[in-house]
Each structure stands twice: as structure tokens, then as C-alpha cells.
C-alpha positions in Angstrom: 19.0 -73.8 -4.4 21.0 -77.1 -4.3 23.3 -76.4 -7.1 23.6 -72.3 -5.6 22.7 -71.7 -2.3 20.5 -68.7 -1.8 22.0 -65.8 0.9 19.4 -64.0 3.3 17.0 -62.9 1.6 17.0 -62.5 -2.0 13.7 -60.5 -4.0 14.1 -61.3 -7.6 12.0 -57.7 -7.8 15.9 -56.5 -7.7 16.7 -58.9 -10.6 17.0 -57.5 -14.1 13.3 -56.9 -15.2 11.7 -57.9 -19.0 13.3 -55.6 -21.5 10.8 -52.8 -22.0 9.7 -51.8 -25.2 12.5 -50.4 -27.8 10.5 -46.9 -27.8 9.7 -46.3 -24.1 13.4 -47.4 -23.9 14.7 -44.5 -26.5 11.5 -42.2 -24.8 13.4 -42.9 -21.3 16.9 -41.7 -23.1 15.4 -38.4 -24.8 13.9 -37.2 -21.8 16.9 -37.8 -19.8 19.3 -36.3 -22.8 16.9 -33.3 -22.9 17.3 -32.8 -19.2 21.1 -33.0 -19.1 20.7 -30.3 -22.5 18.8 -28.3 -20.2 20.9 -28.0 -17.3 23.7 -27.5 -19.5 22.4 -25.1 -21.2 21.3 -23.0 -18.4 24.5 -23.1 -16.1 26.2 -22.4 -19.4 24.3 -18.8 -19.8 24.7 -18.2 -16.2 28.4 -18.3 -16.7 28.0 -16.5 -20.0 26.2 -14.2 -18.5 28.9 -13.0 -15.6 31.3 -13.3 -18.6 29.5 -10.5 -20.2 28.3 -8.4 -16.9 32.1 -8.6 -16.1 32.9 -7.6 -19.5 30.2 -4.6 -19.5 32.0 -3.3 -16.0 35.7 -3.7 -17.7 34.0 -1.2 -20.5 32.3 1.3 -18.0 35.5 1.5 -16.4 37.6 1.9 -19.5 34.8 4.7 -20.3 35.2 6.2 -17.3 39.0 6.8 -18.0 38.3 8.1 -21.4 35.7 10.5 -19.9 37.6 11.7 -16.8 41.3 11.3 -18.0 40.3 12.0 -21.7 37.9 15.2 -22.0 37.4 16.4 -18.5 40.7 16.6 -17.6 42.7 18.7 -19.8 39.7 21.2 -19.5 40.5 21.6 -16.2 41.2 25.2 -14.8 42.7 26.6 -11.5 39.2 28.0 -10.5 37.9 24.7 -10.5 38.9 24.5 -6.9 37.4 27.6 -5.5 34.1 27.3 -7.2 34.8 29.7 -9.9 31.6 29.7 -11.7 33.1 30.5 -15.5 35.5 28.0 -14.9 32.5 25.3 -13.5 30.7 26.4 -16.7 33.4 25.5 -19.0 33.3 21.8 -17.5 30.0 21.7 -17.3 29.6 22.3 -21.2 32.1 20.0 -21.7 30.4 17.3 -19.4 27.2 18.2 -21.1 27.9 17.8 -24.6 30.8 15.0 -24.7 30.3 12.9 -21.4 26.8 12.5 -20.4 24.4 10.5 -22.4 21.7 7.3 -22.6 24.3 5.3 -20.7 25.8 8.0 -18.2 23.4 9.9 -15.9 25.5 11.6 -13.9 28.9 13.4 -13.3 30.6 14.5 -10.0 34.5 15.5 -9.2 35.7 14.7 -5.4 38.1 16.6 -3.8 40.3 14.1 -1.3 38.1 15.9 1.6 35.0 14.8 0.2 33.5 17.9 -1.3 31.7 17.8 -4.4 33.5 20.9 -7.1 31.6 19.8 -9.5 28.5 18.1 -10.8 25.8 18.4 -13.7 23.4 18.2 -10.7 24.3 22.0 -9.1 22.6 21.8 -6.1 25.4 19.1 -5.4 28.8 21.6 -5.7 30.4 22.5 -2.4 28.6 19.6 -0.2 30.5 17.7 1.3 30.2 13.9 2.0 32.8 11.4 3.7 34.7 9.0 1.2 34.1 5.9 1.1 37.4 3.1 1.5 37.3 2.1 -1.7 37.2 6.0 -3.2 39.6 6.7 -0.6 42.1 3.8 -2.5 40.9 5.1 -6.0 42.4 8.3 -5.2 45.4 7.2 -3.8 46.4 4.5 -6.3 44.7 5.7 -9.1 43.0 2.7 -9.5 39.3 2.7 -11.6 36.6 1.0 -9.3 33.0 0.0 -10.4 30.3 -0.7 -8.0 26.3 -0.8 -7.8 26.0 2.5 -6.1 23.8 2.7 -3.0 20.9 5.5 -3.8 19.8 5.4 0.1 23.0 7.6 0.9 22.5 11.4 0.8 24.7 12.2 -2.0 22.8 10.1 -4.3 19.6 11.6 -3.4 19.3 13.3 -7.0 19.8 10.1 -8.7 16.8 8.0 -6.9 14.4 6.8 -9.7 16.6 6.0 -12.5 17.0 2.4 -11.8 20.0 0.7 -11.0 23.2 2.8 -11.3 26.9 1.9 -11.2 29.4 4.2 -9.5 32.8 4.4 -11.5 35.3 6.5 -10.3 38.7 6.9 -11.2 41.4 10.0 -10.6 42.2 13.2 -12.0 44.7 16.0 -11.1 44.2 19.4 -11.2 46.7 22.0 -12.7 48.5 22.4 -9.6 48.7 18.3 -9.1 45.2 18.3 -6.6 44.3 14.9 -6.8 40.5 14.8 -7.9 38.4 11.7 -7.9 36.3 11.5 -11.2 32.9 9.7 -10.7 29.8 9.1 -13.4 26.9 7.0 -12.4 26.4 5.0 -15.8 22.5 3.4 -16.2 22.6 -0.7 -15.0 20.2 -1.2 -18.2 23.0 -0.3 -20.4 25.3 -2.5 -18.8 22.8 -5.0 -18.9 22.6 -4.9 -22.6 26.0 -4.7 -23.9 26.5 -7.6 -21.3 24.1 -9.4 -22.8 25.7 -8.2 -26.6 28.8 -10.0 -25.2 27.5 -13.3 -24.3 24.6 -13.6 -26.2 26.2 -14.4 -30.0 28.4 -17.4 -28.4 24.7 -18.4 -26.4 23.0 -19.1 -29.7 25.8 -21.4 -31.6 26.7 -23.4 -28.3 22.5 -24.0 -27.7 21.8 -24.6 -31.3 25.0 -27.1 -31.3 23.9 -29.3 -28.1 20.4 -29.2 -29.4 21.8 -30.7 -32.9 23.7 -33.1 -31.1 20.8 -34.1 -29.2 18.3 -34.6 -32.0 21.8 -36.9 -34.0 21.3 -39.0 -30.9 17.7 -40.1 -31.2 18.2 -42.1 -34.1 21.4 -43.6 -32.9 19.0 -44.4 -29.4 16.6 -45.9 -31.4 19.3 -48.4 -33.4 21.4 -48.8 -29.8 17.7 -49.8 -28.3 16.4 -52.0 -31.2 19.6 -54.0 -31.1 19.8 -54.6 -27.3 15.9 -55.8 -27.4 17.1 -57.9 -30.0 19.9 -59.0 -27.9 17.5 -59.6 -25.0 15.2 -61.7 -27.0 18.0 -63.6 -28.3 19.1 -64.6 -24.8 15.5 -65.4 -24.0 15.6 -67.8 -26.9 19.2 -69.4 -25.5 17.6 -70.1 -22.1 14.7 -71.2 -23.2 16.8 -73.8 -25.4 19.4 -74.1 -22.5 16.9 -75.3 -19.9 14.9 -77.4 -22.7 18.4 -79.4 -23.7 18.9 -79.7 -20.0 15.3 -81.9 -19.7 16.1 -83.5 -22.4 19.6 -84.6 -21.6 17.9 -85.4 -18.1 15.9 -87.4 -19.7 18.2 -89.4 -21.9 20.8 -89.7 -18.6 17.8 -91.2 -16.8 16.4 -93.6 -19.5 20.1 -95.0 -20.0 21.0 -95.5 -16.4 17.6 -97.6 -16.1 17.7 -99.5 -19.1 21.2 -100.1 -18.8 23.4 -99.9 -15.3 20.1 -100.5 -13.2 19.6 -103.7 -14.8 22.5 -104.6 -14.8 23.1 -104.1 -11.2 20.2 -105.8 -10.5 20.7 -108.9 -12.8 24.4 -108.8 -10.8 22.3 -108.4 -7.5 20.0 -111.7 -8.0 23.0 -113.6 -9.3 24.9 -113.1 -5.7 22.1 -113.6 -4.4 21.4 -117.1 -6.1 25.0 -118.0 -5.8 25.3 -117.6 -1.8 22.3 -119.4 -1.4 23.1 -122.4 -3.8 26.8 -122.7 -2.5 27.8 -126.2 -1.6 27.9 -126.9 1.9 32.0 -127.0 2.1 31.7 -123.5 0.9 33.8 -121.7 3.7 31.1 -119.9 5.5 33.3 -116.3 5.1 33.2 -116.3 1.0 29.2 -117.1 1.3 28.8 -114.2 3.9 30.8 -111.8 1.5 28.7 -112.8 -1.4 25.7 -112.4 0.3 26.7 -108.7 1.5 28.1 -108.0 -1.9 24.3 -108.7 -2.9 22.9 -106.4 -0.2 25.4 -103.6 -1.1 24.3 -103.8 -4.7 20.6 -103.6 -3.9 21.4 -100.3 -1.6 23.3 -98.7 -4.5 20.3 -99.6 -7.1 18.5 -97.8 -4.3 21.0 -95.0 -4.8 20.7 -94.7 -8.3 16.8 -95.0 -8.6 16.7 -91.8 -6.1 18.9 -90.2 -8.5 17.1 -90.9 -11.7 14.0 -89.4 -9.9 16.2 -86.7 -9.5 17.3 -86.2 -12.9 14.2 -86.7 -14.5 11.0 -87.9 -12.4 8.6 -89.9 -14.6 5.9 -89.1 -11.9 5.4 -85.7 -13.3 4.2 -86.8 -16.4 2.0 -90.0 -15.3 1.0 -89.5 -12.2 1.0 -85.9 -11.6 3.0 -82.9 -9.9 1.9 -84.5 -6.0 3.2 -87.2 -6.7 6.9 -86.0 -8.5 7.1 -83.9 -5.6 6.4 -86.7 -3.3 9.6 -88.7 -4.7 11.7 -85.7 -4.1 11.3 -85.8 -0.5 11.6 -89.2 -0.3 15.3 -89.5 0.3 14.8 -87.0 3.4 12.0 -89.5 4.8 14.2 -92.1 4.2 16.5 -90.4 6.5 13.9 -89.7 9.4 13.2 -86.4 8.6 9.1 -85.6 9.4 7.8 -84.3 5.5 4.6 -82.7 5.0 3.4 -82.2 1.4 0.2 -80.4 0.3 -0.9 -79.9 -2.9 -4.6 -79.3 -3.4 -6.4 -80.1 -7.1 -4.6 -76.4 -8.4 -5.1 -77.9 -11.7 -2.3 -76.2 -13.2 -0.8 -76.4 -16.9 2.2 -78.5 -17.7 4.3 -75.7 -18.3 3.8 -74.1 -14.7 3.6 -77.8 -12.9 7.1 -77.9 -14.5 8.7 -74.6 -13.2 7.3 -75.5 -9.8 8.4 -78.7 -10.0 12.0 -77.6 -10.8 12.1 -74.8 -8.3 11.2 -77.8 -5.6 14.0 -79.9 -6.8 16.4 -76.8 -6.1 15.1 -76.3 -2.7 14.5 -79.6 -1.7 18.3 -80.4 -2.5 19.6 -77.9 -1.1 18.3 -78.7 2.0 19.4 -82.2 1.7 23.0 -80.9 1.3 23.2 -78.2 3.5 20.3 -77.9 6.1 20.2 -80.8 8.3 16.4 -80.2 9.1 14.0 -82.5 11.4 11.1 -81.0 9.4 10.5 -80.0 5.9 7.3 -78.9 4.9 6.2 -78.2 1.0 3.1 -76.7 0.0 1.4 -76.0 -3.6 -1.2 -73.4 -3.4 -3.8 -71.5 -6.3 -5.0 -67.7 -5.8 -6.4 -65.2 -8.1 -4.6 -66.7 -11.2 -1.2 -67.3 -9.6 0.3 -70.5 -8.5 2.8 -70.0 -5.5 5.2 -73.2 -4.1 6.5 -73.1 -0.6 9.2 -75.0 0.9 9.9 -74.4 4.5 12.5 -75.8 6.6 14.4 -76.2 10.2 17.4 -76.6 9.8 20.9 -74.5 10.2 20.3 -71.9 7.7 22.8 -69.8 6.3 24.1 -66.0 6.2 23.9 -63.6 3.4 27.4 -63.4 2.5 27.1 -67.5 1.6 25.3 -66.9 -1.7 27.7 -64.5 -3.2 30.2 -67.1 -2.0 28.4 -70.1 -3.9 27.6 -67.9 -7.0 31.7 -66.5 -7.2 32.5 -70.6 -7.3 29.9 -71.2 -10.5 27.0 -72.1 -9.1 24.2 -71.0 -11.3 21.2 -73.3 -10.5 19.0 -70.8 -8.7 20.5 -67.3 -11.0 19.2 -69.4 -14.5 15.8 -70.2 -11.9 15.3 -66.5 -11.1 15.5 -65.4 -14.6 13.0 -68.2 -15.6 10.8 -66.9 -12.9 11.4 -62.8 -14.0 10.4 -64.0 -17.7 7.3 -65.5 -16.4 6.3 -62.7 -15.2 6.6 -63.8 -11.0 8.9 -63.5 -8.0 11.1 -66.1 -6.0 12.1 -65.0 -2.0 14.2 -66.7 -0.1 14.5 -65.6 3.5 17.2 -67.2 6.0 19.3 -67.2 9.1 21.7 -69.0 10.6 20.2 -71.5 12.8 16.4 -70.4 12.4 16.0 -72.8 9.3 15.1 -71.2 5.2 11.9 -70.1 3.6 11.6 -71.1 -0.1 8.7 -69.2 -2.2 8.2 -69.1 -5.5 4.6 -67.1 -7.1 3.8 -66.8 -10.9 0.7 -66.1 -13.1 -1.0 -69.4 -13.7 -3.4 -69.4 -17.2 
């Protein structure tokens, strides 16, 4: 806080975690390559797949032409129509040794009123069955049609128990320019297969080809991986070094403000001081009261300056102890008549934790002094099952979510380079706030 002001309330759960380890991180990217192979893979053979089934009905068609238009057609005789029976066993030789076979089960030949003239099947020749629409348009455009054919209806009662069958129908004329519709019921298996004899050479290349390019980029994972974990440590290292050059310029800011402008200040202070005090008495009275408030101002800004320095670099932390550093922090808001309360049991913590709790307190505590206007700020230091947690609680006016994105847009990075420091250690920082119903500061890591 202080130098970034903290908006709602902010987990740093959602923060960036630790950089997990280079292979659980190239373990994480296989799977997840692997799954995007797989669903590739599989909606590309479904697409294959109607590729070739639509291919496999463009060739039953085209073999129904052949068949009907082909060899059945210019066989035809005038006695087809009247049910001559040398003339049905002409085209029934002919349908018998040149059109049916593994892939073609059955042949029939419509007339436009729906009786059957002709079929392998006799006991089908001279029933008669209503068209359907689309054999109705086959006959009249002359269009070839393909479709699953339904078994349940009565004129496919002969065909039952042959799997599925596709009805593909085209037209014929007779010698006298009858329009017939050709049909043969060619076996769904064999569709099946030469569908599958379509698709299934471009299948194995395009698998084999994602699967290659899948196993090129595990290694290139593994290098992409190794270099960001080094990149993570690196950056680990440069904050480590970034917040350890800030303590120590802290430290140097302090030691030359009190060893030199303090003193001097003060040296200055006592010699107004003297001066008013020893003035001869024709001194006018006006130039002794200006020295002797030039004196006073001098002592409130070494009071200024000395709150600083504790800011900058409290030299209670390392002598007397966290309580007490923490005490001098919130002595500027007692000094202002704000109630504190401080509580920090014997936690007996290690320097490196009293320091992170230390700084976190400094954030908080200053950013209430700039921004809060509190009656009451309370700060507590507790020690439970190996973690330390710090609390700071205040008052005062609080402050809505969109404020933090605000502060953090104009550079204020204080509580971001905090969080991370908290994230590496392994702990979590919350800070929870309203407008007018004050802000709640806590900070929890492990504690050796």
C-alpha cells in the first residue's frame, strides 16, 4: 500500500504462481497438444468419411447408369411390357450374368403406373406399388437418385435380411419410348468399403503427419520450457537484488541524513536558540521573537525528518526488535490523535520473515496515513501452525476497486513488487475495502 493503493479486494492466489517444474510444464503442453491431435484427427475422418460415403453413392449411381442405360436397355424388347415371358427371360439372363453381383442384390423395372415388369425376384412382376416423389421426378427428369431404401415397405419384402440396402434408380425407355424406371438395391457394406477405400489412403498420411509434428514439438517444449524457468529464476534473482539495493540505499539515505542534515539542523537549532536568548536588551523585541520561532520551526522539521528516517530505514528492527520498528511506524498517526493498538506476542520469528512483515506494515501503515483519515488503526502480529500472519486494520474512508488499477496505470508498484515477494514465499496478501467502511490489510507466510 502507500506507494500503490490496493482496490477491493485483491487475493494474490490470482497472482502469477511459482514457475512449476520445466517437465510438468512440457507434460502440461503434450497432453494438451495430444488432445488438440485427437480432436483433429477425429473431426478430420468424420469429414473424410462423408467425403468417401458421398463418393461411394456418386459411384453406385454412375453404376446404376451403366447397368440400366448400358446393358439392360438395348436388350429391351416390345414384350417387355405385356409380360412376355421369352422376352422377361432374355433380361433376366442378361440381369443375371452382367448386372447382379456381391455389391447388387437386386433388380426391378417400373412402369410410370407403378407396376413391377420386371425383377430377378419373380414373385415381384406385375405387382404393383405407388411411386414414390422422388421416383416419380427420376422418371420424369431422368435424373439418377440414391437413397437408403426402407425394407418395412411391401415391395421390399424380398430384400429384408440383407443388411442395409441403397435404392438407385434411374430411367430407361422402351422400344416404343415407354419411360421405365431402372432400380437395383446395391449392398450398404459395399458402399461402406469403397467409401472407406476413398478416404482412408489420405486418413493415414494426414494422421501420421500431425502425429510427426506433434512428437517435433516435444523437444522444442522442452527448450521453450527450460528457457522460461530460466527466465523466471533470473527475474527471481533481479528482485531479490532489487529489494536488497533498495535496503541498502535506505540505509545509506538514512545514515547520511542523520549524520549530516539532522545535525546540522540541530547545531542550527541550538544556535537560534542561544542567540534569542543572549540578545542584548535593545534587541527590538520582533527580530528576538523571529529567531526564537525560526528555532522552534527547525526543531519541528528535525522532528519531520527523524519520522522519515524511521521510515526509510528503522534501526529498531535490528536492535530492539520487530514490536518496537512497528511501534515507530505508527507513531506519526499517534502523533496526530489517532487511537493505535499494536500487538505482537513473543512469535519469535527469523530476521528474514520479521523483515517482510515489517515491510508489508510500512506499506499499509502509509497508506493509511495518505489516504485513510482513520480514528483507529489497529496492527496485530500473530504465530499459527508454522505461518506468521500481520494484520492491519483500519477506519477510515476506504476506497473502491477501480482505484488500484488507477494507482497501478500511474506507476505505482510498491504493493505489485510486495505481492510477488509474498507469492515467492510461498504465502498470500488480502486486502479487502469499501468506501467508507475503512481497509483490511493481511499478510500470511510459512514461518521456519
Amino acid at each position: 500500500m502507500g506507494s500503490e493503493v490496493a482496490a477491493g479486494r485483491f487475493d494474490t492466489h490470482a497472482a502469477p504462481a511459482p514457475p512449476a517444474s520445466v517437465a510438468r510444464a512440457v507434460v502440461q503442453f503434450v497432453v494438451a497438444g495430444l488432445v488438440a491431435v485427437v480432436v483433429f484427427v477425429a473431426g478430420s475422418l468424420l469429414v473424410l468419411r462423408e467425403l468417401g460415403h458421398r463418393e461411394a453413392v456418386d459411384d453406385a449411381r454412375a453404376l446404376a447408369v451403366v447397368a440400366g442405360q448400358g446393358i439392360v436397355e438395348p436388350v429391351l424388347g416390345r414384350g417387355l411390357l405385356s409380360g412376355d415371358p421369352a422376352e422377361l427371360g432374355r433380361v433376366d439372363r442378361i440381369v443375371q450374368e452382367r448386372v447382379l453381383n456381391e455389391r447388387v442384390a437386386r433388380v426391378k423395372i417400373w412402369t410410370g403406373s407403378g407396376r413391377i415388369v420386371y425383377s430377378d425376384e419373380p414373385r415381384l412382376i406385375g405387382a404393383v406399388y405407388p411411386l414414390g416423389a422422388d421416383e416419380r421426378e427420376a422418371l420424369a427428369t431422368g435424373e439418377t437418385k440414391a437413397e437408403l431404401s426402407d425394407l418395412e415397405e411391401p415391395e421390399n419384402r424380398f430384400e429384408r435380411g440383407q443388411g442395409d440396402l441403397y435404392e438407385v434408380y434411374t430411367r430407361l425407355r422402351a422400344p416404343d419410348g415407354t419411360p421405365l424406371l431402372f432400380e437395383t438395391y446395391q449392398r450398404g457394406n459395399a458402399l461402406v468399403t469403397e467409401g472407406r477405400d476413398v478416404w482412408l489412403p489420405f486418413a493415414v498420411p494426414v494422421l501420421a503427419s500431425l502425429v510427426l509434428l506433434w512428437l517435433v514439438q516435444v523437444p522444442l517444449a522442452w527448450r521453450l520450457a527450460g528457457r522460461l524457468r530460466r527466465s523466471q529464476l533470473e527475474r527471481e534473482v533481479l528482485l531479490v537484488h532489487a529489494v536488497e539495493a533498495s535496503a541498502d540505499e535506505r540505509r545509506r539515505i538514512a545514515a547520511d541524513l542523520h549524520d549530516g542534515v539532522v545535525q546540522d539542523l540541530a547545531g542550527l537549532s541550538y544556535s537560534l536558540s542561544a542567540a534569542a536568548e543572549r540578545a542584548p536588551e535593545r534587541t527590538p523585541p520582533a527580530i528576538v521573537a523571529a529567531v526564537t520561532d525560526a528555532a522552534a520551526a527547525l526543531r519541528g522539521a528535525i522532528r519531520q525528518l527523524r519520522t522519515l528516517l524511521v521510515e526509510i530505514h528503522p534501526p529498531n528492527l535490528r536492535s530492539a526488535g520487530l514490536e518496537a520498528a512497528l511501534r515507530d511506524l505508527l507513531a506519526p498517526l499517534a502523533a496526530r490523535g489517532v487511537t493505535t493498538r499494536l500487538d505482537v506476542p513473543d512469535a519469535d520469528l527469523d530476521p528474514a520473515t520479521e523483515q517482510l512483515l515489517f515491510r508489508a506494515a510500512g506499506e499499509a501503515i502509509r497508506n493509511v496515513q495518505r489516504h485513510a483519515e482513520p480514528t483507529t488503526v489497529e496492527v496485530a502480529v500473530s504465530r499459527f501452525d508454522g505461518r506468521a500472519r500481520l494484520e492491519v486494520a483500519d477506519d477510515g474512508a476506504g476506497f473502491a476497486a477501480a482505484e488500484r488499477e488507477r494507482r497501478r496505470a500511474e506507476g505505482h508498484v510498491g504493493l505489485t513488487l510486495l505481492e510477488e515477494l509474498v507469492v515467492r514465499r510461498g504465502g498470500r496478501l488480502d486486502v479487502r475495502s469499501s468506501p467508507g467502511a475503512g481497509t483490511s490489510f493481511e499478510l500470511e507466510v510459512p514461518a521456519p
